[in-house]
C-alpha positions as CSV (number, residue, x, y, z in Angstrom):
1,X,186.5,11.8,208.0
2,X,189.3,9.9,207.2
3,X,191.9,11.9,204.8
4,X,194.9,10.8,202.6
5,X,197.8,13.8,201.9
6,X,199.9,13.6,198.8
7,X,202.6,16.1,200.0
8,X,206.5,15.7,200.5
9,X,205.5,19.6,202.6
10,X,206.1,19.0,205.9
11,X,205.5,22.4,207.5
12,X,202.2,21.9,204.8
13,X,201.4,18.6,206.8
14,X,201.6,19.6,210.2
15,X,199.2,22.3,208.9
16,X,197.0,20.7,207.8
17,X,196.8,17.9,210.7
18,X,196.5,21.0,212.9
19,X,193.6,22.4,211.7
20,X,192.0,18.8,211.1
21,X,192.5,17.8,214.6
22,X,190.6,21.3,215.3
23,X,187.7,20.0,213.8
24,X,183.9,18.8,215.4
25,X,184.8,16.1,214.2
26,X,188.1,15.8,213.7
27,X,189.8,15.4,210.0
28,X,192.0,12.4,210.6
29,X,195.1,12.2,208.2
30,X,194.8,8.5,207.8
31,X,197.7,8.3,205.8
32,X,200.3,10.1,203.5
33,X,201.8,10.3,200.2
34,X,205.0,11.6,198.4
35,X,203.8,13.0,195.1
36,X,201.0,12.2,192.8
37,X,202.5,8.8,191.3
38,X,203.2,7.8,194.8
39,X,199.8,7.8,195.7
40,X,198.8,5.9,192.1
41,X,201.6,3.2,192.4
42,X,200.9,2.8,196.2
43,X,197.0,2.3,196.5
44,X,195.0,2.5,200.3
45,X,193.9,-1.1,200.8
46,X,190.5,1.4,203.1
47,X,189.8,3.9,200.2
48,X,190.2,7.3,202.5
49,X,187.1,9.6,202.3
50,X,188.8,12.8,201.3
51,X,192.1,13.2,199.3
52,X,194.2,16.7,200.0
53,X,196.7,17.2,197.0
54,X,199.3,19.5,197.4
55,X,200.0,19.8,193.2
56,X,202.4,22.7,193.5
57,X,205.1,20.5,191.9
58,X,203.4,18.7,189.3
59,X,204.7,18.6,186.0
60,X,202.5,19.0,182.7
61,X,202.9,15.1,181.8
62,X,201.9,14.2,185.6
63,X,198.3,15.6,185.4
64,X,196.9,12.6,183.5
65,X,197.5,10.7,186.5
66,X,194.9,12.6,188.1
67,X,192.7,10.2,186.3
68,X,193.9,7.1,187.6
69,X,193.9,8.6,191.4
70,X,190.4,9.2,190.3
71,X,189.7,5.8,189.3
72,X,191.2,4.3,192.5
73,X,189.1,6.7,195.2
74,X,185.7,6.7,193.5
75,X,183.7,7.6,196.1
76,X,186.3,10.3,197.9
77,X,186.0,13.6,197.8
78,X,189.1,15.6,196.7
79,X,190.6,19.0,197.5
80,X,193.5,20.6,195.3
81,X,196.2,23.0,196.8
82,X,198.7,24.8,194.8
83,X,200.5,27.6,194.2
84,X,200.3,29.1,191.5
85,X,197.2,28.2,188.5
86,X,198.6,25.0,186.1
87,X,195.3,25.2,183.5
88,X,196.2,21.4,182.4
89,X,195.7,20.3,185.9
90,X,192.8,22.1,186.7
91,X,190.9,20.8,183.7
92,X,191.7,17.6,184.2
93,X,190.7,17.7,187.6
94,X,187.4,18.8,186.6
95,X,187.0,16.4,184.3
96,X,187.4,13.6,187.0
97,X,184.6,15.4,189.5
98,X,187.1,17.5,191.7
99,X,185.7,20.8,192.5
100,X,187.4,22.0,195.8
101,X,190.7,24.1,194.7
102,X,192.4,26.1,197.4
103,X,195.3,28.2,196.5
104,X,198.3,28.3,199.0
105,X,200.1,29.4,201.6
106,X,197.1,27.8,203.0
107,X,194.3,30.1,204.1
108,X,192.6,28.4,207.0
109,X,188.9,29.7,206.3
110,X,188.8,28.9,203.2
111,X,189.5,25.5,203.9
112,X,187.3,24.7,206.7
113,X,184.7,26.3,204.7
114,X,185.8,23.6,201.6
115,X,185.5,20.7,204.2
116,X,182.3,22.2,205.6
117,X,180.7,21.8,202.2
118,X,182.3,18.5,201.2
119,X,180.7,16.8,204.9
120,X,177.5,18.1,204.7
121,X,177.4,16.6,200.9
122,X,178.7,13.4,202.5
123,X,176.5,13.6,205.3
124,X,178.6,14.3,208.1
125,X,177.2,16.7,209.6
126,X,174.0,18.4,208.4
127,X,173.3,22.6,207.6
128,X,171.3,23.2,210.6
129,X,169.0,26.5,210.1
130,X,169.4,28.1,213.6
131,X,166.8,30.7,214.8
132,X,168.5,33.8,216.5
133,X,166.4,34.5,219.8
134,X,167.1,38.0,221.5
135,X,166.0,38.3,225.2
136,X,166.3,42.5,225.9
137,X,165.4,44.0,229.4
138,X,163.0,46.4,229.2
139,X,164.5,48.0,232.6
140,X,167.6,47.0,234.9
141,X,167.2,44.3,236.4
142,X,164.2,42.9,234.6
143,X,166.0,39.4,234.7
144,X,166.7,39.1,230.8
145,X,170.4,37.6,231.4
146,X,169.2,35.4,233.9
147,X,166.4,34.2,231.7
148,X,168.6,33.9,229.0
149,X,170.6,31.9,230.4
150,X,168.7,29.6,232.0
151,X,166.7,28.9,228.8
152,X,169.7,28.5,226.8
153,X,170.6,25.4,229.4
154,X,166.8,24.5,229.7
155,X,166.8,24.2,225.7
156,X,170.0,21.6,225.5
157,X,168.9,19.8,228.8
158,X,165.5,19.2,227.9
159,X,164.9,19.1,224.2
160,X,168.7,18.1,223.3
161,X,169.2,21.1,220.7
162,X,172.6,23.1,219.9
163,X,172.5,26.2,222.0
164,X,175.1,29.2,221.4
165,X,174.4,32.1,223.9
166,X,176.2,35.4,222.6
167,X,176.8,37.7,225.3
168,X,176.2,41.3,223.7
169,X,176.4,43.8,227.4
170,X,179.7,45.4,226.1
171,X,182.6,45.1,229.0
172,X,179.9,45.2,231.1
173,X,178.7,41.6,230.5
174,X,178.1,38.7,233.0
175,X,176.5,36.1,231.1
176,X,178.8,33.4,232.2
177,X,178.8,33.9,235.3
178,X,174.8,33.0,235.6
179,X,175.4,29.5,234.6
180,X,179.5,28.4,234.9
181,X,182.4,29.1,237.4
182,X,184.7,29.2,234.4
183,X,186.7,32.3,233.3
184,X,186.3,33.0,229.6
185,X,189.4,32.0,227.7
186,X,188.2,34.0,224.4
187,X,185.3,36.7,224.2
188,X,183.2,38.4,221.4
189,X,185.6,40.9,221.3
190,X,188.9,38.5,220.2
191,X,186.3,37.0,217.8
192,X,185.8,40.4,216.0
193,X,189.4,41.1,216.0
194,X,190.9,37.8,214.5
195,X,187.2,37.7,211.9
196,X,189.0,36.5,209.3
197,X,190.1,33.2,211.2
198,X,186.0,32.9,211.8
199,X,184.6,28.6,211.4
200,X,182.8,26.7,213.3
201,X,185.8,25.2,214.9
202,X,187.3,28.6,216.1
203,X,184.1,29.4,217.3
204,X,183.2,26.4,219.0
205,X,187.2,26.8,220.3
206,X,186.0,30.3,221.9
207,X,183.3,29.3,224.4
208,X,182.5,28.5,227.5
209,X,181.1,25.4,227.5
210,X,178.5,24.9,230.4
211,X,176.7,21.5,229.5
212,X,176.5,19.3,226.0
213,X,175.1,20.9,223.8
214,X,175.3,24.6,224.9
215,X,178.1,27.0,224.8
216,X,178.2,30.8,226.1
217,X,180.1,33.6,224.3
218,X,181.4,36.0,227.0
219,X,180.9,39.9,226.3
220,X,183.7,42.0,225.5
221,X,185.7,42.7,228.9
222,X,188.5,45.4,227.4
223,X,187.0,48.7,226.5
224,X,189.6,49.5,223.8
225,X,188.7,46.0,221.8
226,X,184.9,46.7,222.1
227,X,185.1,49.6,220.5
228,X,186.6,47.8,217.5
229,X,183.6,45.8,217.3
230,X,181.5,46.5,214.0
231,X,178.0,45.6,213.1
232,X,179.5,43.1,210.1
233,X,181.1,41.2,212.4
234,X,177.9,40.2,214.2
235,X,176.3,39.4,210.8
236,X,179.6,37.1,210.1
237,X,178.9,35.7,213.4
238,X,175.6,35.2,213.1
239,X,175.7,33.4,209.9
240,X,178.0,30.6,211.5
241,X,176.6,30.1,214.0
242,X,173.0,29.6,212.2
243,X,175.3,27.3,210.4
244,X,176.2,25.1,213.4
245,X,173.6,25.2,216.2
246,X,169.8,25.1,216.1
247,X,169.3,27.9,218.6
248,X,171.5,31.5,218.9
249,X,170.5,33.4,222.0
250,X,171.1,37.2,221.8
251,X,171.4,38.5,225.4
252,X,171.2,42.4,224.5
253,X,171.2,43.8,227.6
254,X,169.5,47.6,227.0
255,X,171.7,49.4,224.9
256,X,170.5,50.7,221.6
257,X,173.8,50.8,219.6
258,X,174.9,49.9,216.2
259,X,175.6,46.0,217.5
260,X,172.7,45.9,219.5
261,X,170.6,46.6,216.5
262,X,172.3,44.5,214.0
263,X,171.5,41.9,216.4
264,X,168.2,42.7,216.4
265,X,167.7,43.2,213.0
266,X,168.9,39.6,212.8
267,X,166.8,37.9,215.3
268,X,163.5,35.2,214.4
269,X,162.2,36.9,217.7
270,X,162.8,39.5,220.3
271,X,161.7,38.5,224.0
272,X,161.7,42.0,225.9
273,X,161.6,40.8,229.6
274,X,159.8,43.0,232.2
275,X,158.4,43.0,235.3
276,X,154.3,43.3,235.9
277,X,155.6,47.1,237.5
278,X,155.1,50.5,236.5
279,X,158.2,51.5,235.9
280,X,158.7,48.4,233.6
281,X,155.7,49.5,231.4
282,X,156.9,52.7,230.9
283,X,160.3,51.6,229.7
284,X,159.1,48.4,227.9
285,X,156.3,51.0,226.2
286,X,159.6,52.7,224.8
287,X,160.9,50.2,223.9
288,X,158.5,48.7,221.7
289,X,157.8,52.1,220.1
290,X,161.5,52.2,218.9
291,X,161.2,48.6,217.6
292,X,157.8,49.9,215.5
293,X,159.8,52.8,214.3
294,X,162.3,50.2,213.4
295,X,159.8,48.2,211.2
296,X,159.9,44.9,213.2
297,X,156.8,43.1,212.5
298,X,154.6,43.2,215.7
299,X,154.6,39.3,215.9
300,X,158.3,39.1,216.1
301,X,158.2,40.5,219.3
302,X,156.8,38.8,222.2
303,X,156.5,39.8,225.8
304,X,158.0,37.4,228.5
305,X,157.0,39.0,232.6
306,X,159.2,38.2,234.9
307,X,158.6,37.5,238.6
308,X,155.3,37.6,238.1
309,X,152.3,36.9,241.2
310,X,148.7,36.2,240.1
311,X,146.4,38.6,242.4
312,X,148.0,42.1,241.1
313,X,146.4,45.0,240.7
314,X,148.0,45.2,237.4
315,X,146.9,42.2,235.3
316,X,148.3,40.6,232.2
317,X,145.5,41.7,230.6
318,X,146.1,45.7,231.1
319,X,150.2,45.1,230.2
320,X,148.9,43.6,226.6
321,X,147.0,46.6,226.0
322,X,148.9,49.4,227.5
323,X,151.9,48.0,225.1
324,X,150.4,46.5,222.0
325,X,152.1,43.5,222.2
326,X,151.4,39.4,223.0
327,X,152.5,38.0,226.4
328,X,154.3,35.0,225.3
329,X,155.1,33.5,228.9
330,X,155.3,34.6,232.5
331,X,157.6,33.4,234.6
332,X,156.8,33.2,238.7
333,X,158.8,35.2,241.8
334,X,161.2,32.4,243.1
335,X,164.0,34.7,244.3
336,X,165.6,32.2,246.8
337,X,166.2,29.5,243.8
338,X,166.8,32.6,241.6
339,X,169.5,33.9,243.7
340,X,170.9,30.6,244.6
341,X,171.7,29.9,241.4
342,X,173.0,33.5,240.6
343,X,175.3,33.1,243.4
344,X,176.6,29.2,242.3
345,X,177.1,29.9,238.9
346,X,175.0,26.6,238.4
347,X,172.0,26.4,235.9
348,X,168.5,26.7,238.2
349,X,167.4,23.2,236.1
350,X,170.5,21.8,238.0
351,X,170.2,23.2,240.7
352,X,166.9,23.1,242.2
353,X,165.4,20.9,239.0
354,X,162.0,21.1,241.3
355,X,161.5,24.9,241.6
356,X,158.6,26.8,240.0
357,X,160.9,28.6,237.9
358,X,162.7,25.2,236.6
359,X,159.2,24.2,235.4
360,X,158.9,27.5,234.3
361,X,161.8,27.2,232.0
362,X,160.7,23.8,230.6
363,X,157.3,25.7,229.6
364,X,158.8,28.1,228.3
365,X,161.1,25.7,226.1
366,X,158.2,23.6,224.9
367,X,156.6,27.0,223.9
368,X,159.7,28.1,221.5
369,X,160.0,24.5,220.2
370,X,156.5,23.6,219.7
371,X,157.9,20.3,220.8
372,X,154.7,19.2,223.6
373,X,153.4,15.6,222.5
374,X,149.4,15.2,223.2
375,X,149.9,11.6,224.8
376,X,152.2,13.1,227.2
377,X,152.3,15.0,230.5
378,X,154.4,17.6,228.9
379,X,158.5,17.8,228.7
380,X,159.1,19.0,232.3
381,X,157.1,16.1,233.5
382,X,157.7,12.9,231.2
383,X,161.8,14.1,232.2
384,X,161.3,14.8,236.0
385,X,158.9,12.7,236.6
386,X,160.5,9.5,235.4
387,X,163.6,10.7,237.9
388,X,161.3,10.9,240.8
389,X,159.7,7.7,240.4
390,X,163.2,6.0,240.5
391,X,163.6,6.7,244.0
């Protein structure tokens, strides 16, 4: 959006073209303005989209001017800053169809969350409603980060959704280092200690960003800071980043703590990821008894095997029963791909697009978004296959 400041503040204006450069998009400050009659005797030849007007110096006999600013930017939206209540002001400014007013010094939430409202009202950008998606081992090394992951890129690359991937392991966390090469600048840990800073900017700000589309939250890497982490900080978290992307993936890891299970409590659907072993069952029939005890509904839960061979003595079939609960996908043994792309720090759909495990992914995608046309091939194919008939 375009902006016009009314503001002779200049420690106020850098401010505020700081935090609007910050932005997805950025808030441009298109132009500027002394004081209130400034703006009304000087008129924008392009009406601006938002007005921010510093009224901290405004005397009573000023406020009526409101109106004409009003009168001139019909179709802007307007935000208010001052400093201490003027109830002549304020009246007239509701009166005219301004609602945003934000007291200062400026307090940076609070006005991201003012432009938030006025752009999705304008159409900027839209509320999205993101589903929260928790992939839990049921035993180490069951694959769940690796999955996670993976799915988080397949989800972007394939069916072009907003992916945040929230690393949950504690210091112990690797997420990033499944799919990127890059060091995390910022990890949940600085999130929960600066919450109140907490937009979609500052998030966005925080991540590492491995393709278009999809950004990965590293897990806490200083033992002291984690330990300062509190279940209302994942809900704040949570509700932003619904906000902001269609699709939060929870990597849990197999802690049962009070984050872990905030998260949980939180997720549209828990994947535990197992393998078609023994051991596995055991630990994944735990599992699933603490989730029952929990009062999860038994469809929110769905079973995804991992490494899986047809020809088993132990069939899908007997895992369903033995642990009460759907299998939702299976993914095959590829460990050479796997591994390969463990070891890169590149996505598996990048690197070996052609693998069963990269179609595996793009199943598994078309089974969360219920996005597979019946004219078509299906979305691994109509993508993949149109690249190899190009060559």
């Amino acid at each position: 959006m375009k902006a016009l400041l009314i503001s002779n503040d200049e420690r106020l204006q850098a401010e505020l073209a700081a935090q609007g450069s910050a932005r997805l998009p950025a808030l441009q400050l298109s132009a500027g303005r002394r004081d209130l009659r400034d703006a009304v005797e000087r008129v924008l030849p392009a009406p601006p989209e938002l007005v921010l007007f510093d009224a901290s110096e405004v005397e009573p006999p000023q406020a009526q001017l409101l109106e004409s600013l009003a009168r001139h930017y019909p179709d802007a939206s307007f935000i208010l800053l001052t400093r201490a209540p003027q109830h002549e002001l304020l009246i007239r400014a509701m009166r005219v169809g301004m609602r945003e007013v934000l007291p200062l010094p400026l307090v940076h939430r609070a006005l991201h969350e003012a432009l938030d409202r006025i752009e999705i009202e304008r159409g900027v950008t839209a509320v999205r409603e993101g589903k929260a998606l928790a992939f839990m081992s049921c035993k180490g090394g069951s694959g769940a980060t690796f999955l996670a992951t993976n799915f988080g890129y397949a989800l972007a690359a394939l069916a072009g959704r907003k992916v945040l991937l929230l690393d949950l392991h504690g210091q112990f966390g690797d997420a990033t280092l499944y799919v990127s090469d890059q060091k995390p600048a910022m990890t949940l840990s600085d999130i929960c200690s600066q919450i109140g800073r907490l937009d979609a900017a500052f998030l966005e700000s925080c991540l590492v960003h491995v393709a278009p589309g999809y950004g990965v939250l590293g897990a806490a890497d200083d033992p002291t800071m984690a330990m300062q982490m509190k279940p209302d900080h994942i809900d704040a978290i949570l509700r932003v980043a619904r906000q902001h992307y269609d699709y939060v993936l929870l990597d849990v890891g197999r802690q049962i703590d009070a984050l872990s299970l905030r998260a949980l409590d939180q997720a549209d659907a828990i994947y535990p990821v197992l393998q078609l072993a023994l051991p596995d069952i055991r630990d994944g029939r735990r599992l699933l008894d603490i989730f029952r005890s929990l009062g999860y509904p038994a469809g929110r839960t769905r079973l995804i095997v991992n490494r899986y061979e047809k020809g088993g003595k132990l069939r899908l079939a007997d895992l369903e029963q033995a642990l009460g609960a759907e299998v939702l996908h299976t993914v095959p043994n590829d460990y050479l791909s796997a591994t390969d792309s463990v070891n890169q720090g590149i996505p598996l759909l990048q690197l070996a697009r052609h693998s069963p495990v990269a179609r595996s992914l793009a199943e598994l995608v078309e089974a969360v978004t219920e996005r597979r046309l019946p004219e078509s091939k299906g979305l691994f194919d109509r993508l993949f296959g149109r690249a190899e008939a190009e060559h």
